[in-house]
Chimera marker file (.cmm) of the C-alpha trace (Angstrom):
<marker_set name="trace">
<marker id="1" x="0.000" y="0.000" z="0.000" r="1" g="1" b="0" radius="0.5"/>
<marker id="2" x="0.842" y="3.614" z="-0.777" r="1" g="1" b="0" radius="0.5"/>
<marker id="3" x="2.731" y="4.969" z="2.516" r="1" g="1" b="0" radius="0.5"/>
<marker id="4" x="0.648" y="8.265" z="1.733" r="1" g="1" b="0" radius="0.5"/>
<marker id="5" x="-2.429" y="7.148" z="1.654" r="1" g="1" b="0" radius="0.5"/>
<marker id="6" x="-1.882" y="5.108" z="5.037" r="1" g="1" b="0" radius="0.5"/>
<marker id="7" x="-0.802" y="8.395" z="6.655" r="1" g="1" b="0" radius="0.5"/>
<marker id="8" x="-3.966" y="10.097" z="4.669" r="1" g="1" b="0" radius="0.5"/>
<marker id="9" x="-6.441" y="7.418" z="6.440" r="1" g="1" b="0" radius="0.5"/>
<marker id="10" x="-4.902" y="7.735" z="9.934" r="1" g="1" b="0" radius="0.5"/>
<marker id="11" x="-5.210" y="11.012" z="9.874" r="1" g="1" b="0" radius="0.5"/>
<marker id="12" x="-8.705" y="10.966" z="9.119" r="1" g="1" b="0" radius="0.5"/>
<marker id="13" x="-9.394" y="8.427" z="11.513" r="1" g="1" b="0" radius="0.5"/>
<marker id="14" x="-8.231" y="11.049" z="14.543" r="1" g="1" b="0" radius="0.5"/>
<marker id="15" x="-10.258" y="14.155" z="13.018" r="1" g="1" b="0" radius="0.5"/>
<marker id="16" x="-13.095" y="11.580" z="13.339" r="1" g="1" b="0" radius="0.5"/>
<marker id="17" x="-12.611" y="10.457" z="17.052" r="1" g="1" b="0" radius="0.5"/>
<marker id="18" x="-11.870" y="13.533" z="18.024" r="1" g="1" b="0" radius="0.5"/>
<marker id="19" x="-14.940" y="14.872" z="16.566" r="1" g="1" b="0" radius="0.5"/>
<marker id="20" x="-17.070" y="12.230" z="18.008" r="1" g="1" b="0" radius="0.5"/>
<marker id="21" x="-15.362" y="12.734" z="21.668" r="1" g="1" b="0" radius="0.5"/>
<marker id="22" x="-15.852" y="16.462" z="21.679" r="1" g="1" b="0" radius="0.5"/>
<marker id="23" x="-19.883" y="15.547" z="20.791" r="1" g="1" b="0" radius="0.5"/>
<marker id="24" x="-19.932" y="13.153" z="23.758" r="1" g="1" b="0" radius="0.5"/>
<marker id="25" x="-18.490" y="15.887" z="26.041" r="1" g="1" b="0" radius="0.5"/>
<marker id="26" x="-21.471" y="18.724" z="24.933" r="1" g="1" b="0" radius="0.5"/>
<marker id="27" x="-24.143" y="16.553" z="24.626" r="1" g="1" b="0" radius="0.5"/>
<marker id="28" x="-22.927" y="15.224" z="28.623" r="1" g="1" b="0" radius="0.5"/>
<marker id="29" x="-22.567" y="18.176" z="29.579" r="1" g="1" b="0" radius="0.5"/>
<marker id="30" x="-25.988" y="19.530" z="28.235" r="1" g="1" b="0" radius="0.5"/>
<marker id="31" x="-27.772" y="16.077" z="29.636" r="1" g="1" b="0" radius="0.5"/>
<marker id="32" x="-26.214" y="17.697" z="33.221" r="1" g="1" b="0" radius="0.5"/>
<marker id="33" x="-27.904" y="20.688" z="32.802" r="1" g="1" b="0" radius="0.5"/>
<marker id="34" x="-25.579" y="22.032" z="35.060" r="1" g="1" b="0" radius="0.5"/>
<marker id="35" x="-26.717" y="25.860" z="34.905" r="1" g="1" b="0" radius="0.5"/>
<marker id="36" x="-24.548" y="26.913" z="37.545" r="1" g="1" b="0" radius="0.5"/>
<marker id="37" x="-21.429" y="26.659" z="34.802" r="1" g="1" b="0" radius="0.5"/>
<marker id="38" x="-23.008" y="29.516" z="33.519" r="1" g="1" b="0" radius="0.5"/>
<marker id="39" x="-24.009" y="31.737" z="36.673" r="1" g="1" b="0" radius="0.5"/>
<marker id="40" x="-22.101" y="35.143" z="37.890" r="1" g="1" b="0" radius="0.5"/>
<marker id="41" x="-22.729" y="36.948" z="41.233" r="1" g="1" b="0" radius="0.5"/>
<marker id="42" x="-23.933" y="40.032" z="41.545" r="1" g="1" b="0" radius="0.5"/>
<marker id="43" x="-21.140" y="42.584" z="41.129" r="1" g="1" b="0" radius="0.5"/>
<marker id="44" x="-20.087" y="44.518" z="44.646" r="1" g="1" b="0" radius="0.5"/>
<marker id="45" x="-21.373" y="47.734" z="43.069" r="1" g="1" b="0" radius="0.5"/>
<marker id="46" x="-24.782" y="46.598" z="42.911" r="1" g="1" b="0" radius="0.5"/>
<marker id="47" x="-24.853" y="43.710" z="45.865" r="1" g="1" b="0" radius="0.5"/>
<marker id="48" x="-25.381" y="46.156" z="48.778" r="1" g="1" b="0" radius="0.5"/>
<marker id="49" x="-29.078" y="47.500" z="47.125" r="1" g="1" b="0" radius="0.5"/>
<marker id="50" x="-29.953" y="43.490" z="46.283" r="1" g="1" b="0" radius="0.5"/>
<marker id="51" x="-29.036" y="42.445" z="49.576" r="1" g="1" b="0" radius="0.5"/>
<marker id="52" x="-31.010" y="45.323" z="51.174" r="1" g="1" b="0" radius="0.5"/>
<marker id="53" x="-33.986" y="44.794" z="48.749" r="1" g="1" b="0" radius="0.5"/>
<marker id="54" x="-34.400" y="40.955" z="48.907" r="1" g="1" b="0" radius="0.5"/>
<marker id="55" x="-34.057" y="41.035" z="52.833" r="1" g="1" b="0" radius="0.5"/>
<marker id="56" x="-36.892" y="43.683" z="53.260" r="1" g="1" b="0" radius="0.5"/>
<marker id="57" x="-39.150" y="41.162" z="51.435" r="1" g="1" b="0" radius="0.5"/>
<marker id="58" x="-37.953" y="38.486" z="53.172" r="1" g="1" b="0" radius="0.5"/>
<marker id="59" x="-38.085" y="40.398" z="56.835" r="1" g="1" b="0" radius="0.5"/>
<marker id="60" x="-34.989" y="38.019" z="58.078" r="1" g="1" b="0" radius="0.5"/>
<marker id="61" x="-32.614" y="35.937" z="57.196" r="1" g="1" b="0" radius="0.5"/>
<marker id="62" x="-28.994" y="35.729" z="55.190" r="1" g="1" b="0" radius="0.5"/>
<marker id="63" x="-27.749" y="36.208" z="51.502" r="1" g="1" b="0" radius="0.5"/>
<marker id="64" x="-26.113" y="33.034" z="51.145" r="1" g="1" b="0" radius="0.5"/>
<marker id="65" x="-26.007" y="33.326" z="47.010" r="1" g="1" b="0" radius="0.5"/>
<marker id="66" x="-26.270" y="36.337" z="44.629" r="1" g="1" b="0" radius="0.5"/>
<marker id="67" x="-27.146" y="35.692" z="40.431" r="1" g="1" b="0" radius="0.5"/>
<marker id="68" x="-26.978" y="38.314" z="37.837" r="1" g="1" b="0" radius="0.5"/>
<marker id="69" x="-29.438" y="38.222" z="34.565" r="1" g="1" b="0" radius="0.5"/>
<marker id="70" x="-30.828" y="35.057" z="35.913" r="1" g="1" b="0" radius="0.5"/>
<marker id="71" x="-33.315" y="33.391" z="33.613" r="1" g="1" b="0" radius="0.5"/>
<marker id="72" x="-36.384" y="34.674" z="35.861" r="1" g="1" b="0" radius="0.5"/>
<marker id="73" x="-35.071" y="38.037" z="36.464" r="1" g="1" b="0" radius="0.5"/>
<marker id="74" x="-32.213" y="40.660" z="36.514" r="1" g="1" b="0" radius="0.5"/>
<marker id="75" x="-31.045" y="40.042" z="39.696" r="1" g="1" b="0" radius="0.5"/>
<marker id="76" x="-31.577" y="36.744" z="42.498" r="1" g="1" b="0" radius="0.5"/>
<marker id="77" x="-30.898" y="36.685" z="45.824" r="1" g="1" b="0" radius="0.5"/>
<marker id="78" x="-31.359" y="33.829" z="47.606" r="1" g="1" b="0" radius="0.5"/>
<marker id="79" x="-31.836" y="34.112" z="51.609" r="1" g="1" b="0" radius="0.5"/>
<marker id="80" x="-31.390" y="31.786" z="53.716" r="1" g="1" b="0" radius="0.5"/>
<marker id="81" x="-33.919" y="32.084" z="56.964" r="1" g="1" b="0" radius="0.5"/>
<marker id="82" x="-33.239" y="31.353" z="60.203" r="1" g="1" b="0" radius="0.5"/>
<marker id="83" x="-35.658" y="27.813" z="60.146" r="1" g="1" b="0" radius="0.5"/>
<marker id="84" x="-33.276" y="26.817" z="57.069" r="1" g="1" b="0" radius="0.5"/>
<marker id="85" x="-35.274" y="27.554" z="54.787" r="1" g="1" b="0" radius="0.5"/>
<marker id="86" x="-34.402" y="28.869" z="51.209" r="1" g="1" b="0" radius="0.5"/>
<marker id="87" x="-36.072" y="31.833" z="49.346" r="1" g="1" b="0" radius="0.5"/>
<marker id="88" x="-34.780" y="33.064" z="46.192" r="1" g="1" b="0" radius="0.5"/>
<marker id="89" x="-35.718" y="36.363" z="45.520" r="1" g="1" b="0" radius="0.5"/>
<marker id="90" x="-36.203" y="38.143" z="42.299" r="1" g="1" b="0" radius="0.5"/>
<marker id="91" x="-35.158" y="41.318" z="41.212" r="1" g="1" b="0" radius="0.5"/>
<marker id="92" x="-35.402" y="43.878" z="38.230" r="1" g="1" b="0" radius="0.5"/>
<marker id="93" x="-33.069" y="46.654" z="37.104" r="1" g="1" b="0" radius="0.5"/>
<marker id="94" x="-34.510" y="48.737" z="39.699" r="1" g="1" b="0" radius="0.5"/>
<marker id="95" x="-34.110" y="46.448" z="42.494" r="1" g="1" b="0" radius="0.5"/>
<marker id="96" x="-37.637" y="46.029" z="43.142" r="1" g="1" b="0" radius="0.5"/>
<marker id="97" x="-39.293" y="42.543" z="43.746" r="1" g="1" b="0" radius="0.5"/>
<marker id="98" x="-40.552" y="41.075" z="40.274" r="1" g="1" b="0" radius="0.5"/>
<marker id="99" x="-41.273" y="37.691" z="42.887" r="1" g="1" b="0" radius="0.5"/>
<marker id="100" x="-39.954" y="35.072" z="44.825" r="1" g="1" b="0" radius="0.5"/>
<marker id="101" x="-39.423" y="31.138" z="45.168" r="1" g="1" b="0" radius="0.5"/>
<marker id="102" x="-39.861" y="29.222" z="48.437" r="1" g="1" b="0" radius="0.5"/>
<marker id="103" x="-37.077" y="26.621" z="47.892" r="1" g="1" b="0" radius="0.5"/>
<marker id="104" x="-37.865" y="25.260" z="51.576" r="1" g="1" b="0" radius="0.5"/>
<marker id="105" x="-35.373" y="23.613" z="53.248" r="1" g="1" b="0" radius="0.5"/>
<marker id="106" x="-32.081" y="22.051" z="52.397" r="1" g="1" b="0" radius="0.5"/>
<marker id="107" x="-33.652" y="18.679" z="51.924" r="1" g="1" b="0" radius="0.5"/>
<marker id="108" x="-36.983" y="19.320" z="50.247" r="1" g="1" b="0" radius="0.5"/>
<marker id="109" x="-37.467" y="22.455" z="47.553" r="1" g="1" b="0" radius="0.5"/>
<marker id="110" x="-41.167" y="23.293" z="46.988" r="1" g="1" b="0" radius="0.5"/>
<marker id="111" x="-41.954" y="26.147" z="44.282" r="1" g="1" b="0" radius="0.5"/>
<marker id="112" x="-44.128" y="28.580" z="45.424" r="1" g="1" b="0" radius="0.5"/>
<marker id="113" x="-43.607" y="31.368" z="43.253" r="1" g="1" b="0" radius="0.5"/>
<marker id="114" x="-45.189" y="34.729" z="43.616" r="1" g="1" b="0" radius="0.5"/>
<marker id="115" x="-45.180" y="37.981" z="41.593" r="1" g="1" b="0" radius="0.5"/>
<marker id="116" x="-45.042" y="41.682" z="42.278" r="1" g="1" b="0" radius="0.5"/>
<marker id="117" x="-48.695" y="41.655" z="41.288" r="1" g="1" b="0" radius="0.5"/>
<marker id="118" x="-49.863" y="41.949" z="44.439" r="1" g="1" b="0" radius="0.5"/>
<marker id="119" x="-50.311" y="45.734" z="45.322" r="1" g="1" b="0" radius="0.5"/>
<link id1="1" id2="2" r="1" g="1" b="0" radius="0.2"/>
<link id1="2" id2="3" r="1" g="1" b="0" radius="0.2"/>
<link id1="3" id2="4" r="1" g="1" b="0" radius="0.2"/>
<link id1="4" id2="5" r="1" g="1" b="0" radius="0.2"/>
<link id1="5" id2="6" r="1" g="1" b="0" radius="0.2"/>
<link id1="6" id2="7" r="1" g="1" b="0" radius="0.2"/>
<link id1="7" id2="8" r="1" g="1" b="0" radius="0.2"/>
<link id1="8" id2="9" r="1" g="1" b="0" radius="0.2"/>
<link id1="9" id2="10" r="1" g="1" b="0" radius="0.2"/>
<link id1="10" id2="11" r="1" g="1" b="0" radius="0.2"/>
<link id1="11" id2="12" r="1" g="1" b="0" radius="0.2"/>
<link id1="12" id2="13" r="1" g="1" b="0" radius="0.2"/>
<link id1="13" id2="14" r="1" g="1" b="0" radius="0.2"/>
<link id1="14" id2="15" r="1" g="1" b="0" radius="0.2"/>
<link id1="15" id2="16" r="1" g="1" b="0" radius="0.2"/>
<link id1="16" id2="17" r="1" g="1" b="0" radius="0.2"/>
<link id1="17" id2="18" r="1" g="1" b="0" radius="0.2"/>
<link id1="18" id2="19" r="1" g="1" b="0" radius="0.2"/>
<link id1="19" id2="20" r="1" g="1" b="0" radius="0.2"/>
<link id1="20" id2="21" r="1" g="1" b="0" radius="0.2"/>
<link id1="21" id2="22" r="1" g="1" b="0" radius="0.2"/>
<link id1="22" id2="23" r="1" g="1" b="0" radius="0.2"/>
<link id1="23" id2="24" r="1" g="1" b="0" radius="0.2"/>
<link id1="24" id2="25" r="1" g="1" b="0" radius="0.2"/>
<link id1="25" id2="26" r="1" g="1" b="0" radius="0.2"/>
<link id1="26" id2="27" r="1" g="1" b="0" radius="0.2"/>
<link id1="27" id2="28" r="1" g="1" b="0" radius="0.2"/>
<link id1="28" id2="29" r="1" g="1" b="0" radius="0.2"/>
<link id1="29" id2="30" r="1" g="1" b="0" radius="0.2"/>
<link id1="30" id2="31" r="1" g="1" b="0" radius="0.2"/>
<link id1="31" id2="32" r="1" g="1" b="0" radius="0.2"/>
<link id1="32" id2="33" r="1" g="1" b="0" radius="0.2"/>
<link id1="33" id2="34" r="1" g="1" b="0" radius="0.2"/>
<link id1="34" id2="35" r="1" g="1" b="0" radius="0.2"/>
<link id1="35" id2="36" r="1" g="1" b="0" radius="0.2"/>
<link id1="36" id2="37" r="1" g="1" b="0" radius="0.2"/>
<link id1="37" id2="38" r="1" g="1" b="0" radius="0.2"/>
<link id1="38" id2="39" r="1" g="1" b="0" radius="0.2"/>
<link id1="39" id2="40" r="1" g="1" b="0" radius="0.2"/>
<link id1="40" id2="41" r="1" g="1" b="0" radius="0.2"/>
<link id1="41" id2="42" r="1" g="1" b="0" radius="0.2"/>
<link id1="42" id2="43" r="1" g="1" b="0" radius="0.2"/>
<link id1="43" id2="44" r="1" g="1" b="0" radius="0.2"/>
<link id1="44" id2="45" r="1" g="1" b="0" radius="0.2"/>
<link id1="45" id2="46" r="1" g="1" b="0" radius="0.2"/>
<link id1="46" id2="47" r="1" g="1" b="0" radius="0.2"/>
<link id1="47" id2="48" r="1" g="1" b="0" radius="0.2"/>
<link id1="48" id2="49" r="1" g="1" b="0" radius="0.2"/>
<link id1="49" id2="50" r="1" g="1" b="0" radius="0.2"/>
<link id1="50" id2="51" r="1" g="1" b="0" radius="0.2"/>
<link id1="51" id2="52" r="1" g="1" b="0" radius="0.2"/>
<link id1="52" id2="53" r="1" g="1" b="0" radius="0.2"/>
<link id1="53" id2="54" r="1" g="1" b="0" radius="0.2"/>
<link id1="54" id2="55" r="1" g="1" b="0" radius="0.2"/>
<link id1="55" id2="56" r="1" g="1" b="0" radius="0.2"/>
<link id1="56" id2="57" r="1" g="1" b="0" radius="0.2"/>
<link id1="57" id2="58" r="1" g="1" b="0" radius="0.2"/>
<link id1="58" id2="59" r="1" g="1" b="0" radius="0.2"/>
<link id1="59" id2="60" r="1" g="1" b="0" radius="0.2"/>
<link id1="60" id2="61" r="1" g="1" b="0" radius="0.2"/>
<link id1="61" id2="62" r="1" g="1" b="0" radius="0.2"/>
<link id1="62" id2="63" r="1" g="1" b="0" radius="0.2"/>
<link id1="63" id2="64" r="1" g="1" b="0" radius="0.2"/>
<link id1="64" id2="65" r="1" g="1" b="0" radius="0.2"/>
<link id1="65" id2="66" r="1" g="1" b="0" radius="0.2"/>
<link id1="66" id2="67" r="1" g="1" b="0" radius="0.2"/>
<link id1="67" id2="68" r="1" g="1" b="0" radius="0.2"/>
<link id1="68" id2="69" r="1" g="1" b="0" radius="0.2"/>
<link id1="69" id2="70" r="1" g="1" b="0" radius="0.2"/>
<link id1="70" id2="71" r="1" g="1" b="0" radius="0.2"/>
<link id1="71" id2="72" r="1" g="1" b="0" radius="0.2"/>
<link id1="72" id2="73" r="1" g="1" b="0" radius="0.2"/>
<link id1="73" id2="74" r="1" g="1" b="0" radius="0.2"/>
<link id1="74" id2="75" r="1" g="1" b="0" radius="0.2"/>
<link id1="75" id2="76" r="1" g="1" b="0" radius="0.2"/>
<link id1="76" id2="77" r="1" g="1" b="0" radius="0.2"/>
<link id1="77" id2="78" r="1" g="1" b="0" radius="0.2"/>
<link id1="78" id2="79" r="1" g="1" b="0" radius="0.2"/>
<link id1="79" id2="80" r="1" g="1" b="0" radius="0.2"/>
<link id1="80" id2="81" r="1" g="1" b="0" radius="0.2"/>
<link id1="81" id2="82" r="1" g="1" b="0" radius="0.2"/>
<link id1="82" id2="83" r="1" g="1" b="0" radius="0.2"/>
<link id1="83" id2="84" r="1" g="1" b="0" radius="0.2"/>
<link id1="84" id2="85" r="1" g="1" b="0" radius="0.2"/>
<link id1="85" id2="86" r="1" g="1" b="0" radius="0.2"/>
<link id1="86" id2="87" r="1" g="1" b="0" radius="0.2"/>
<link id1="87" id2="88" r="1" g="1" b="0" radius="0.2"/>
<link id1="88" id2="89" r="1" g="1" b="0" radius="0.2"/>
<link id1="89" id2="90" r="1" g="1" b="0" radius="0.2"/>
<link id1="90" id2="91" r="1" g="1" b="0" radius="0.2"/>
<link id1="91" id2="92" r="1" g="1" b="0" radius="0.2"/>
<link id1="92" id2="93" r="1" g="1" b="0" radius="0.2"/>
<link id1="93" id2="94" r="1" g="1" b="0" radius="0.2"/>
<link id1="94" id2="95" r="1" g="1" b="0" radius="0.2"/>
<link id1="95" id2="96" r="1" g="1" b="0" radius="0.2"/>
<link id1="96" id2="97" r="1" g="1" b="0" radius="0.2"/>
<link id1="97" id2="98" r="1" g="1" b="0" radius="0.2"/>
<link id1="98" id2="99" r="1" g="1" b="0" radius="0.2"/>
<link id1="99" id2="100" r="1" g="1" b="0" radius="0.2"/>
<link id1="100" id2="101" r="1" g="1" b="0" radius="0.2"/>
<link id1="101" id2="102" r="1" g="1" b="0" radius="0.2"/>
<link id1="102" id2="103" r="1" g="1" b="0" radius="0.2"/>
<link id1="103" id2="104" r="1" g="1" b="0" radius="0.2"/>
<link id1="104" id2="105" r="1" g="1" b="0" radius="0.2"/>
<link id1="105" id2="106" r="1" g="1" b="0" radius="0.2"/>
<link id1="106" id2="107" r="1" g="1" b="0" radius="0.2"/>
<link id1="107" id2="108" r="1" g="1" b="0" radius="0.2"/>
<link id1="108" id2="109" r="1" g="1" b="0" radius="0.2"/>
<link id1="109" id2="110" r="1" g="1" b="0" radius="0.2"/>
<link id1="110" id2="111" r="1" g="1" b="0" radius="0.2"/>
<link id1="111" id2="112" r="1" g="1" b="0" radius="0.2"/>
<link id1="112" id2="113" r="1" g="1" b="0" radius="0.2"/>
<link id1="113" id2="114" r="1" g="1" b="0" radius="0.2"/>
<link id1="114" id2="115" r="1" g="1" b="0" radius="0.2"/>
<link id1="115" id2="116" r="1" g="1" b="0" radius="0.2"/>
<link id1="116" id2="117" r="1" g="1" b="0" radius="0.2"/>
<link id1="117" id2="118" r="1" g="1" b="0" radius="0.2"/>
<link id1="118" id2="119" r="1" g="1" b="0" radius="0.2"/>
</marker_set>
């Protein structure tokens, strides 16, 4: 056989597994739908009026996590209460509440969503 062409075929044989292995890696990691990959706190220049916002709603507790442009809104906050439980609470440009999840506590999460509707 032509020493070329064996070269040509191995060659094309690694473009091919490679291609295949870098499709196994997206489509795992899109199966994961690991979100958090893709999440970014709140910068410090805004955190102190989120904090201050998403605390008044929830009348207690501690920012344990901060999210900028999250899917739901501009800004989430989640606060941790003092039973241990979890509510995430959303926020718009303006820092006001556009509504909040009740993620309970660490081992159950229950979605009780409400909006800004309310007045």
């Amino acid at each position: 056989m032509n020493p070329k062409l064996i070269r040509k075929r191995i060659a094309l044989i690694a473009a091919s597994a490679a291609v295949v292995a870098a499709g196994t890696v997206g489509a795992a990691a899109a199966v994961s739908g690991d979100d958090d990959a893709h999440d970014r706190p709140i910068p410090a220049s805004e955190l102190e009026k989120a904090e201050k916002a998403a605390l008044a709603e929830t009348g207690e507790g501690t920012v344990t996590e901060t999210e900028i442009d999250d899917e739901e809104s501009k800004y989430e906050v989640e606060v941790t209460l003092d039973d241990g439980s979890q509510i995430d609470v959303q926020l718009d440009e303006e820092f006001q509440v556009v509504g909040t999840e009740d993620e309970g506590t660490e081992d159950e999460g229950t979605d009780d969503e409400s909006g800004a509707d309310d007045d």
